[in-house]
C-alpha positions as CSV (number, residue, x, y, z in Angstrom):
1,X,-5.8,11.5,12.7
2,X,-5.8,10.2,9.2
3,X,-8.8,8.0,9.7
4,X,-10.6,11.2,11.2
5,X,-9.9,13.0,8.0
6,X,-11.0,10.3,5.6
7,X,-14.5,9.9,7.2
8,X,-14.7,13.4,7.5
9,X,-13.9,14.1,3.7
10,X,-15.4,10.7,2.5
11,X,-19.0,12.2,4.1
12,X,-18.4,15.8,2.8
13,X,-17.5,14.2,-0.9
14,X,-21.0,11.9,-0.9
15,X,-22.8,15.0,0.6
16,X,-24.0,13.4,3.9
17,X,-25.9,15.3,6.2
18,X,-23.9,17.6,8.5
19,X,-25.1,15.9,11.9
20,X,-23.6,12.6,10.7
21,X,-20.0,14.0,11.1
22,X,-20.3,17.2,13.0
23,X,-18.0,15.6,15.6
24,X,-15.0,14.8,13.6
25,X,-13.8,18.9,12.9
26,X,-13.8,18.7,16.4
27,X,-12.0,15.5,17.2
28,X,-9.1,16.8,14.1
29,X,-8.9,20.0,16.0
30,X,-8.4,18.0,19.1
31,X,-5.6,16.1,17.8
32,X,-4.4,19.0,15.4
33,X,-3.8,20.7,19.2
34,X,-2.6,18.0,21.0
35,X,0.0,17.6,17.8
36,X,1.1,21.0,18.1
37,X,2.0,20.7,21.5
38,X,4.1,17.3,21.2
39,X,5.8,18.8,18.4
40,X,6.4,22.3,20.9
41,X,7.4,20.5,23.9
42,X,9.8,18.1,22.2
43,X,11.3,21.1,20.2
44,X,10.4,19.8,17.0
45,X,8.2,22.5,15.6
46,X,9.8,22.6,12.6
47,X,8.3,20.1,11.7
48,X,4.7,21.4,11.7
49,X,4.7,23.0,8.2
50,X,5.9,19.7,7.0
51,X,2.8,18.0,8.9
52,X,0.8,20.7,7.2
53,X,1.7,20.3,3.9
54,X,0.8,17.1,3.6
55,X,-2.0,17.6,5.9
56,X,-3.3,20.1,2.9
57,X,-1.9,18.1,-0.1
58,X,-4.2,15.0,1.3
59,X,-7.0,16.6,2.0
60,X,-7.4,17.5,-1.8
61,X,-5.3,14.6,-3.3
62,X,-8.5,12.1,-1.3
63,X,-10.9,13.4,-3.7
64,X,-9.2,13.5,-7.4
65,X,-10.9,10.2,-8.4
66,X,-13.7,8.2,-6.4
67,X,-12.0,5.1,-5.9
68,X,-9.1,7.0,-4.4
69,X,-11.4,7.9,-1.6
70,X,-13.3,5.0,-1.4
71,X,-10.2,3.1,-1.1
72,X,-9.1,5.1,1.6
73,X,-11.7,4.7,3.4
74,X,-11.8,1.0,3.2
75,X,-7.8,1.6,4.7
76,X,-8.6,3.2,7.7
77,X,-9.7,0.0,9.7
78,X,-6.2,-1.5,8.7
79,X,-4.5,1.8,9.5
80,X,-6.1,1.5,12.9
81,X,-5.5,-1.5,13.8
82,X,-2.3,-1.0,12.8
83,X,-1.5,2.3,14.9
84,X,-2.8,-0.1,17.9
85,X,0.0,-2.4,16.6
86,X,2.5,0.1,16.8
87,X,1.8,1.4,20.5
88,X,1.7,-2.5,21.9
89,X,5.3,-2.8,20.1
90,X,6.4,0.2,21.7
91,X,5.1,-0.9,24.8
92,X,6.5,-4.3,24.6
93,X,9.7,-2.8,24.2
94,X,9.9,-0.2,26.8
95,X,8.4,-2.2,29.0
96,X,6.8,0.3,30.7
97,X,3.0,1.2,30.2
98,X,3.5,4.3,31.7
99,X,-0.3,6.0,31.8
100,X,-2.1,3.8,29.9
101,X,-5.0,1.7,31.7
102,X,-6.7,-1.1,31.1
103,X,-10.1,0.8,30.5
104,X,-8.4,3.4,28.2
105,X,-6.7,0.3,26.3
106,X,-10.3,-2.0,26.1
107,X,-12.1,1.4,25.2
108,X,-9.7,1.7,21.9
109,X,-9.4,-1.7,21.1
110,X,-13.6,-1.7,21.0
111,X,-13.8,1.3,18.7
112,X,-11.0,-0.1,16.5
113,X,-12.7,-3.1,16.6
């Protein structure tokens, strides 16, 4: 989610045409959703206004100074890979893969990569 909204505010900040990121309000309101539910179904949805905030607080904080953003933005392939980090440790020590496929797991490693 925060690599969504750095491309999506690093394009809106440098004034990129609207087709070139038309899809990413769609994919944050997908995973703004799918957020919402976790956090419903787990009974922690107290926390939403915390994951709002900062939602809100980022969102303008990205764009104070350029280098903020462009920094950012140069972040996201680390954050990425390092999400993908964090579910094969979680994995690892569960040991169970529960739903996840091979495809699913190749398919995200590709668009990390």
């Amino acid at each position: 989610l925060f690599s969504f909204l750095v491309f999506l505010r690093y394009q809106i900040y440098y004034g990129y045409p609207l087709q070139t990121y038309l899809e990413y309000p769609i994919i944050i309101a997908q995973d703004v959703i799918l957020l919402l539910f976790i956090l419903h179904f787990s009974g922690n949805m107290k926390r939403a206004l915390f994951y709002a905030v900062t939602f809100w607080g980022g969102w303008y904080m990205l764009t104070l100074r350029k280098w903020i953003i462009d920094l950012a933005m140069n972040l996201c392939t680390l954050i990425s890979a390092a999400s993908k980090l964090a579910q094969l440790r979680c994995l690892w020590q569960t040991k169970d893969s529960g739903q996840v496929s091979a495809l699913t797991w190749s398919m995200s490693a590709y668009t990390c990569a």
